[in-house]
C-alpha positions as CSV (number, residue, x, y, z in Angstrom):
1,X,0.0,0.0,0.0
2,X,1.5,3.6,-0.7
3,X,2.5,6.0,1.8
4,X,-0.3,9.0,3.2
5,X,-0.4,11.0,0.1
6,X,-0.5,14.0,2.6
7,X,2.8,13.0,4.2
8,X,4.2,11.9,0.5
9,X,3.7,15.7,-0.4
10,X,4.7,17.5,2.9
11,X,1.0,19.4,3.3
12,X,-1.8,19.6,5.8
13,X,-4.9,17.9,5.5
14,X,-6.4,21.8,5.5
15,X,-3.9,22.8,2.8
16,X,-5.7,24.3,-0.4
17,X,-6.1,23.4,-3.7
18,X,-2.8,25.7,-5.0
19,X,-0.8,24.5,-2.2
20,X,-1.0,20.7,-3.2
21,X,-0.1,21.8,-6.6
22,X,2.8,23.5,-5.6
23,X,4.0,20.6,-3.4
24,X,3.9,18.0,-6.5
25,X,5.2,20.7,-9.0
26,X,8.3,20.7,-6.6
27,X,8.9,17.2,-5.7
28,X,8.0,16.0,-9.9
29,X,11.1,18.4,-10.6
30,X,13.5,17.5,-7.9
31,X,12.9,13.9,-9.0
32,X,11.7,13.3,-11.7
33,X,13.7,10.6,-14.2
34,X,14.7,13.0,-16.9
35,X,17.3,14.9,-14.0
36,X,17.6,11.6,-12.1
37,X,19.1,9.3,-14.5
38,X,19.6,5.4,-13.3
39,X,18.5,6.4,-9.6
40,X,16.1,4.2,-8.7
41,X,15.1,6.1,-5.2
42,X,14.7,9.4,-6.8
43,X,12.0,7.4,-9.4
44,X,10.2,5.7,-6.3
45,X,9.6,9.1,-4.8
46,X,8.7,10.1,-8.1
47,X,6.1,8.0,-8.6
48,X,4.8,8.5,-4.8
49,X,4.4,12.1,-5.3
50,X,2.3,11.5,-8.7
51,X,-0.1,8.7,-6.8
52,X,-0.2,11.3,-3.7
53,X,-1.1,13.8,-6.7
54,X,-3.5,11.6,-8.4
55,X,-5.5,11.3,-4.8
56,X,-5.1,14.6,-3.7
57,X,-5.6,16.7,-6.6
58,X,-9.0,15.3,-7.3
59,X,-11.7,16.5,-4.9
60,X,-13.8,13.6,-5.2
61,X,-11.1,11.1,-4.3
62,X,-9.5,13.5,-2.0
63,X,-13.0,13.3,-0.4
64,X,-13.4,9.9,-0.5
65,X,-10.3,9.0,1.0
66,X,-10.4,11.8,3.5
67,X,-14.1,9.7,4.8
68,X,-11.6,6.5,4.3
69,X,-13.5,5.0,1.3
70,X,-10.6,4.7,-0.2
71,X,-6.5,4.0,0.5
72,X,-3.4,5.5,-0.7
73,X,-3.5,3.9,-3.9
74,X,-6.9,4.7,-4.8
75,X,-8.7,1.0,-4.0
76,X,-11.8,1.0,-2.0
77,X,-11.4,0.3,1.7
78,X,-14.6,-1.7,1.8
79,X,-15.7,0.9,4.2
80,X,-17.6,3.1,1.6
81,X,-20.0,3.1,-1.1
82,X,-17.8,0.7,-3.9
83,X,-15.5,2.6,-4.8
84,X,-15.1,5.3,-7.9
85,X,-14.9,4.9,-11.3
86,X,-14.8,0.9,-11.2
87,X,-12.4,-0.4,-13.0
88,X,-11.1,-4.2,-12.6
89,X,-10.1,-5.1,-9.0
90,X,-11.8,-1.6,-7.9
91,X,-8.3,0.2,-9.0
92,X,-9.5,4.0,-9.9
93,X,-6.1,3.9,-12.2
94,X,-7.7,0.9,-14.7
95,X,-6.4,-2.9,-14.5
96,X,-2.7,-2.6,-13.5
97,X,-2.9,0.3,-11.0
98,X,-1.7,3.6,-12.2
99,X,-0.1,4.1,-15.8
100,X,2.5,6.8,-15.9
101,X,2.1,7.5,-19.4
102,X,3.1,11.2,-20.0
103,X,0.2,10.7,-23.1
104,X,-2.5,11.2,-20.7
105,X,-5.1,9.4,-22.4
106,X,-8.5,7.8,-20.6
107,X,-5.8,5.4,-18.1
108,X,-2.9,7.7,-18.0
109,X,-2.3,10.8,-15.9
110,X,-2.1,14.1,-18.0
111,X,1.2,16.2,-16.7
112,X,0.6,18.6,-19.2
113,X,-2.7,19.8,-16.9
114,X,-0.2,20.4,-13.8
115,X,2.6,21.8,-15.4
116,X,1.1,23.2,-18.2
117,X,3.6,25.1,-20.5
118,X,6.3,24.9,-17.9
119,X,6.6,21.3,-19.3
120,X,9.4,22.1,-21.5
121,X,11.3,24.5,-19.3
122,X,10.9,22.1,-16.3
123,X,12.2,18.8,-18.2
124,X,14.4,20.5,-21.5
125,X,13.5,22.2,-24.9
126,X,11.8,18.7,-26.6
127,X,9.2,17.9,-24.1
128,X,9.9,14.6,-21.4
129,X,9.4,11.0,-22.1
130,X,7.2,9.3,-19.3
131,X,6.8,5.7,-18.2
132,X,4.4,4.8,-20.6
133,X,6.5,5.5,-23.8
134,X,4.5,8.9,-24.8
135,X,5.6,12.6,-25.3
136,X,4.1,15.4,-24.6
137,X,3.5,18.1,-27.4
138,X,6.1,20.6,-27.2
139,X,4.1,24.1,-26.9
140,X,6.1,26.9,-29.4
141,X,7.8,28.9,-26.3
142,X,9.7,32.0,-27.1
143,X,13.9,31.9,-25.8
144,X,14.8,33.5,-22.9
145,X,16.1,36.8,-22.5
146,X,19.7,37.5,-22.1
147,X,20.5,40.6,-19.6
148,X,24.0,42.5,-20.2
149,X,25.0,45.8,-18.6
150,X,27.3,48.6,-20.3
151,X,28.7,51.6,-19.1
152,X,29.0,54.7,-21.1
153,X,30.5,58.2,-21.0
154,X,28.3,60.9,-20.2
155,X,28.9,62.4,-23.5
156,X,27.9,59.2,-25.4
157,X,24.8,58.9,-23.6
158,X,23.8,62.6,-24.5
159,X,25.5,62.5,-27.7
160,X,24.2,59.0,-28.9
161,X,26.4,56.2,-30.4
162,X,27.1,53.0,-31.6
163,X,29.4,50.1,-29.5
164,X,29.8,46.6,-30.1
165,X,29.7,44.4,-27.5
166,X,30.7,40.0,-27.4
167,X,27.3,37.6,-26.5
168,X,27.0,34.2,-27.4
169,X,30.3,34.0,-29.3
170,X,29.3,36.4,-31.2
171,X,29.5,40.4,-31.7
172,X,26.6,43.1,-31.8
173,X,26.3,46.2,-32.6
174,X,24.7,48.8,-29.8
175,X,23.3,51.5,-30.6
176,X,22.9,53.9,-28.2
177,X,20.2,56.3,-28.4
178,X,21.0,60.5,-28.0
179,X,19.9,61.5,-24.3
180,X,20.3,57.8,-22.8
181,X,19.6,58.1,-19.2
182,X,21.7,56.2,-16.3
183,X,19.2,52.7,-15.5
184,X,17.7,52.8,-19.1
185,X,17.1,49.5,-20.4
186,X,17.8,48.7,-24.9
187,X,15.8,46.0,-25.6
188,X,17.5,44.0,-28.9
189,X,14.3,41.8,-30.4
190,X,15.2,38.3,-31.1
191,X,19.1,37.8,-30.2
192,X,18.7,36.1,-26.9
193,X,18.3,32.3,-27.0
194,X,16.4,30.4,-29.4
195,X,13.2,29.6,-28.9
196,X,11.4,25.7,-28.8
197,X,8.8,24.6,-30.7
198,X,8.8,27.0,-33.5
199,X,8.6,29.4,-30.9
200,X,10.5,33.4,-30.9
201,X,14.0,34.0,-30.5
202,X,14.1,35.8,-27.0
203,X,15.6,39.6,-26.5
204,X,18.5,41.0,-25.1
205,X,18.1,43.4,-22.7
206,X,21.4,46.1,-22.2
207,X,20.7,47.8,-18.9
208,X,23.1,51.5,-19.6
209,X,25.1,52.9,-16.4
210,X,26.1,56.5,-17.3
211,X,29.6,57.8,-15.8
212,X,28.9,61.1,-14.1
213,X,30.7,64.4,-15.5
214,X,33.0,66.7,-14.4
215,X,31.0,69.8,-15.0
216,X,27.3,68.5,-17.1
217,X,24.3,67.1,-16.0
218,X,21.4,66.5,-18.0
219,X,17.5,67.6,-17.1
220,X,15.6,66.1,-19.6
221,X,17.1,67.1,-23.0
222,X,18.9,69.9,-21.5
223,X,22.3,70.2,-20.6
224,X,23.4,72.6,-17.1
225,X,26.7,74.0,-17.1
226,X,27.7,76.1,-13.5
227,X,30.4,78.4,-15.0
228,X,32.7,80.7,-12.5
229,X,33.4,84.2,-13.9
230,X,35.7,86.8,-11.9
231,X,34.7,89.4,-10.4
232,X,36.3,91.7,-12.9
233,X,34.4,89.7,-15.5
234,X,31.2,90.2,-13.6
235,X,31.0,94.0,-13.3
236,X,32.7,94.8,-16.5
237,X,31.7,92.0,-18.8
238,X,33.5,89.4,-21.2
239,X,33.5,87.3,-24.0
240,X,34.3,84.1,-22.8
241,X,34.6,80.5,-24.0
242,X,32.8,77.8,-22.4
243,X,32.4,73.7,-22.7
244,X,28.8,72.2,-24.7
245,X,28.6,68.5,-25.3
246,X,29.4,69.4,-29.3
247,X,32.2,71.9,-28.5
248,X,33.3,74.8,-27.5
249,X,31.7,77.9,-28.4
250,X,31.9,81.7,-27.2
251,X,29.8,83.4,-24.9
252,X,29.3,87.1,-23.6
253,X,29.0,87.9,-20.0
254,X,26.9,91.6,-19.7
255,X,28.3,94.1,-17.2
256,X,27.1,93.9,-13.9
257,X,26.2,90.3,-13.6
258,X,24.6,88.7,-10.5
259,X,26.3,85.2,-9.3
260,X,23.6,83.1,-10.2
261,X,22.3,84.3,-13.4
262,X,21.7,82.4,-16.0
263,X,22.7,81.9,-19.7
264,X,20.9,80.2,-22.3
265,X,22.6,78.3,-24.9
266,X,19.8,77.4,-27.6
267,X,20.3,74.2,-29.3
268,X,23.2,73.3,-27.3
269,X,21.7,70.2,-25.6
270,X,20.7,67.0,-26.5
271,X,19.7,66.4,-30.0
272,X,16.7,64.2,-30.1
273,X,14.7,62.2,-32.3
274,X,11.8,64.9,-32.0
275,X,13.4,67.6,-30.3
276,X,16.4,69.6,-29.5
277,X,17.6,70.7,-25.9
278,X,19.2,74.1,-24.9
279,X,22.2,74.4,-22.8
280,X,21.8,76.4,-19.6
281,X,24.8,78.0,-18.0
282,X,25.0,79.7,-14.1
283,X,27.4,81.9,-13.6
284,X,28.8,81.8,-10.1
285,X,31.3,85.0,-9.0
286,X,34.3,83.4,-7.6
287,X,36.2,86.0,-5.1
288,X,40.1,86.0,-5.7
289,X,42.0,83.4,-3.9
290,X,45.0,86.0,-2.9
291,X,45.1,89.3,-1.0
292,X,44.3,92.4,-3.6
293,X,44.7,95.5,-2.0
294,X,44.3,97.7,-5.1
295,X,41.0,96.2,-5.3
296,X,40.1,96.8,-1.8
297,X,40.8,100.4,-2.2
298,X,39.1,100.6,-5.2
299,X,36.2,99.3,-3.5
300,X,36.3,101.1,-0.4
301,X,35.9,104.2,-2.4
302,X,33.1,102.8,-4.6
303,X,29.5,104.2,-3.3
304,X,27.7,101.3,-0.6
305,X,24.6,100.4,-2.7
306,X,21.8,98.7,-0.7
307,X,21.3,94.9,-2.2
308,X,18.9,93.4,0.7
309,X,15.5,94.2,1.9
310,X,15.1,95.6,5.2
């Protein structure tokens, strides 16, 4: 006689209709024959779990053997009302007890309904043979994803460009879009795995990581710039030279600039698709880092002019 089908499967005799599932799902992976070649134990347990299964995962003979009409295998007990579903010698399974054909026709037990279209990931890409000499039919399954991640220079990323990188044994070609952000994810269609069955390729998916810059950042499609000017600079105005991400280019500084004024650079950003960006510059007064005293007399002459609100 086989073994409590609840102990066989490690579950309460509350435990739901999911959580019996679950149980078997595990146990028919750990041991079923296709991973567990010549090991007899591991096939024993294998064949437990799917007569614990077979019991348990019908309500009407879970009933019936839960009121102890029938045993472990299925066979009336004598106790109840004759049994289920006849059979010869009472066996619910047909003549011969239970058939392990993977075929699931009227006498064999079905794993496709439990497994469903896990069948092929659980037991490889062709479906499994079972005892009874049958195959399953091998569902089309797309391939599974391949994840890669790539760093880039800031300037890339706003910039856009193209890198080839080794998967597979073989190379592709990556082409990064203008105004890629730090954590964005390239999806490649169809150069991951292979699929089974007739089914897609799968994707590969390149996760960017941007390297930070010494001086940009980007909001959106716009690049910031903090730019320090001198004081000299600031009251009597420049032309200057300053940094995009396409160059350098010149800028003029009016007299009499605040420290934290700001320049706009149009079309100095990122070049999109559908839109262009700006570059916006703030300009920061930087005192001088060594004693002046001609400037300290010229400024303790200059007229005090009132900048705050009393």
């Amino acid at each position: 006689m086989s073994k409590d089908p609840y102990s066989v499967l490690g579950v309460s005799k509350t435990a739901g209709e999911a959580e019996i599932k679950s149980a078997y799902r595990k146990l028919a992976r750990k041991y079923h024959p296709d991973v567990n070649k010549d090991n007899e134990e591991a096939s024993n347990k294998f064949k437990e779990a799917a007569t614990a299964y077979e019991i348990l995962g019908d309500k009407e003979k879970r009933k019936k053997y839960d009121n102890n009409e029938i045993d472990a295998d299925g066979k009336p007990t004598g106790f109840g009302a004759g049994g289920f579903g006849g059979g010869q010698g009472g066996s619910p399974f047909g003549q011969g007890g239970f058939n392990y054909s993977s075929t699931g026709g009227d006498s064999g037990f079905d794993f496709s309904s439990i497994f469903g279209d896990d069948l092929s990931s659980i037991f490889g890409g062709g479906g499994f043979q079972g005892f009874g000499g049958g195959r399953t039919k091998t569902r089309p399954r797309k391939g599974q994803d391949i994840s890669y991640t790539m760093r880039v220079s800031f300037l890339d990323a706003a910039n856009g460009d193209e890198k080839t990188i080794s998967l597979n044994n073989r190379n592709i070609n990556v082409k990064i879009p203008a105004g890629t952000v730090d954590g964005q994810t390239l999806r490649l269609k169809g150069l991951g795995y292979e699929g089974t069955g007739g089914g897609p390729n799968g994707d590969v998916l390149i996760t960017i990581k941007v390297d930070k810059h010494p001086y940009f950042t980007a909001d959106s499609l716009n690049i910031l710039l903090e730019l320090p000017i001198t004081m000299k600079e600031a009251i009597l105005g420049a032309k200057i030279t300053v940094p995009t991400i396409s160059g350098k280019v010149a800028v003029n500084i009016p007299p009499y600039t605040s420290s934290g004024e700001k320049l706009r650079l149009k079309g100095k950003g990122i070049n999109s698709k559908t839109s262009q960006g700006d570059q916006i510059i703030t300009l920061k007064i930087v005192s001088p880092k060594t004693k002046n005293k001609e400037l300290e007399e010229v400024l303790a002459k200059s007229a005090d002019e009132s900048v705050r609100s009393n």
